[in-house]
N, C-alpha and C positions, 0 to 999 in steps of 0.2 A: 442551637439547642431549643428544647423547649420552654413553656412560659417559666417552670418551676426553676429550672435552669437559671436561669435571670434573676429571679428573686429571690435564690436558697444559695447565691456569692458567699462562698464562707473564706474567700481568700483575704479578705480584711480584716479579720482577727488575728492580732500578732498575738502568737499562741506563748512568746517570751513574757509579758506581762503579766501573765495567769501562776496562780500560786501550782505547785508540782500536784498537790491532791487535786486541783481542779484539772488542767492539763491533762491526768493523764485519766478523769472519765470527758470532757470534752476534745474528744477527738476528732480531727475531721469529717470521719466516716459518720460518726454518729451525730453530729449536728448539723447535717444533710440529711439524715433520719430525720431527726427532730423536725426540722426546716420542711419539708418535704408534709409531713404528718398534720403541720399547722396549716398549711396552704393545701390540703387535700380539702378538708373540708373548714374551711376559710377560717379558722383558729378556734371553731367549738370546742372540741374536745380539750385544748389547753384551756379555754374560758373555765369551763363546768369542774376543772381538775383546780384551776386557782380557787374558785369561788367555793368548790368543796372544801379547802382548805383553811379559809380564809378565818372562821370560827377557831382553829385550833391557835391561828395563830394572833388571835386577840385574846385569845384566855393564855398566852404563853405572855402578853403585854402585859395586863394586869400586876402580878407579883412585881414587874419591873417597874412600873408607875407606882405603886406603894414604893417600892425601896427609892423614886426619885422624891416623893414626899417624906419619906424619912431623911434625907438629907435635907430639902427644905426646911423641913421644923425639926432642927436637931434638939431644940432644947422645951419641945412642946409635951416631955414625959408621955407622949403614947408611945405603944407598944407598937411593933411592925402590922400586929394584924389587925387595926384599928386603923390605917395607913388603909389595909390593903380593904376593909369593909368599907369605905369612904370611897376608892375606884371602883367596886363592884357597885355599892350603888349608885354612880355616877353613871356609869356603862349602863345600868339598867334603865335611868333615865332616858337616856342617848338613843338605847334600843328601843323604849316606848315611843318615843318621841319619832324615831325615824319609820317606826309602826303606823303609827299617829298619819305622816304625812306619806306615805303610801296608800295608806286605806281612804283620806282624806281628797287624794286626787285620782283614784280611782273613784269614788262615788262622786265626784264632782263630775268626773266624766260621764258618766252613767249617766246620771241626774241633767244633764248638760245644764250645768252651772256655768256661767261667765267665765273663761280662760283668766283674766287677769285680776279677777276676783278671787280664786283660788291661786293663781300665783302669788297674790301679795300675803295671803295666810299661812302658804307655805313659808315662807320667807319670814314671815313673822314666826313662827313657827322655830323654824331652823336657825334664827338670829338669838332664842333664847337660849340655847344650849348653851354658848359661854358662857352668857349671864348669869346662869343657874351657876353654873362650875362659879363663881368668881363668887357670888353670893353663898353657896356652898362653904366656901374656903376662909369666908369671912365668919360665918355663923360656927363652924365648927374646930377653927383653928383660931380666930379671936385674936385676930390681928389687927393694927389698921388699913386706913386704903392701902397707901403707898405700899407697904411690906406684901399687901394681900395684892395688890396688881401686879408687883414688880414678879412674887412668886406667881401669880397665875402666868406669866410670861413667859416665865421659863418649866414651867409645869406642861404648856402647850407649844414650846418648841420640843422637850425632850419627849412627848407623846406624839407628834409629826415624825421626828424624828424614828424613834423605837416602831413607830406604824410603819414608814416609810423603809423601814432594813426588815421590820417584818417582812412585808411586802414582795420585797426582793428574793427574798428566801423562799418565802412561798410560791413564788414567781421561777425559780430556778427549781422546787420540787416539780412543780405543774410539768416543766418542758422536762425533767427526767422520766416524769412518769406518764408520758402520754406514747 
């Protein structure tokens, strides 16, 4: 056969493993669609379909990240939406910040500023975001270190986490809708 042939093998998915509502829209037939649509044009159009996506499925994050800080401080008397005001503006942070070093290495390039001068900025940069979150969590929840690290720990696994099955999700919309 041909190149796509090769690379669009969908006889290695044991189709028994797969929950029945999956099974039965992953069908052969159509995941050699899929397969076939990604390797046409070397996976653009699934890129541009996750990454359009990818915004709804961080504001779908959010709500969830409050309700894992409501169990963190079960006994810190805020309300859920004080929870949920404290990830949005964490996230706003995050988003300035990863603004910040876009625009930041784009005018360094422009500008041709030193590579490893701007790499170490970036870097410093991008090293403060937990920091911020941990010092956050200290200032506004009024804990000490230990309780305030030990929950920044798990604050930042279950946000990997809930990103990571985001991700997925959005990742299995992309390849339905391309």
């Amino acid at each position: 056969g041909d190149e796509s042939d090769q690379n669009c093998d969908i006889d290695d998915i044991n189709e028994a493993d797969l929950p029945d509502w999956l099974r039965s829209r992953l069908t052969p037939e159509r995941l050699k669609v899929m397969c076939d649509r990604v390797i046409a044009d070397d996976g653009r159009a699934f890129l541009n379909k996750l990454l359009d996506n990818v915004p709804a499925a961080l504001f779908v994050l959010l709500p969830l990240m409050a309700l894992v800080l409501k169990v963190l401080y079960p006994l810190s008397k805020r309300y859920y939406v004080e929870h949920l005001l404290f990830v949005v503006h964490y996230h706003a942070f995050v988003f300035l910040i990863l603004s910040l070093l876009f625009l930041f290495s784009q005018l360094g390039t422009l500008l041709g500023v030193f590579e490893p001068a701007i790499a170490v900025i970036v870097f410093a940069m991008a090293f403060y975001i937990p920091i911020y979150l941990y010092k956050a969590q200290r200032r506004v929840y009024g804990q000490g270190r230990f309780f305030t690290i030990l929950k920044f720990l798990m604050l930042t696994i279950a946000y990997f986490t809930g990103l990571l099955i985001m991700l997925a999700v959005v990742g299995i919309f992309a390849a339905f809708s391309i």
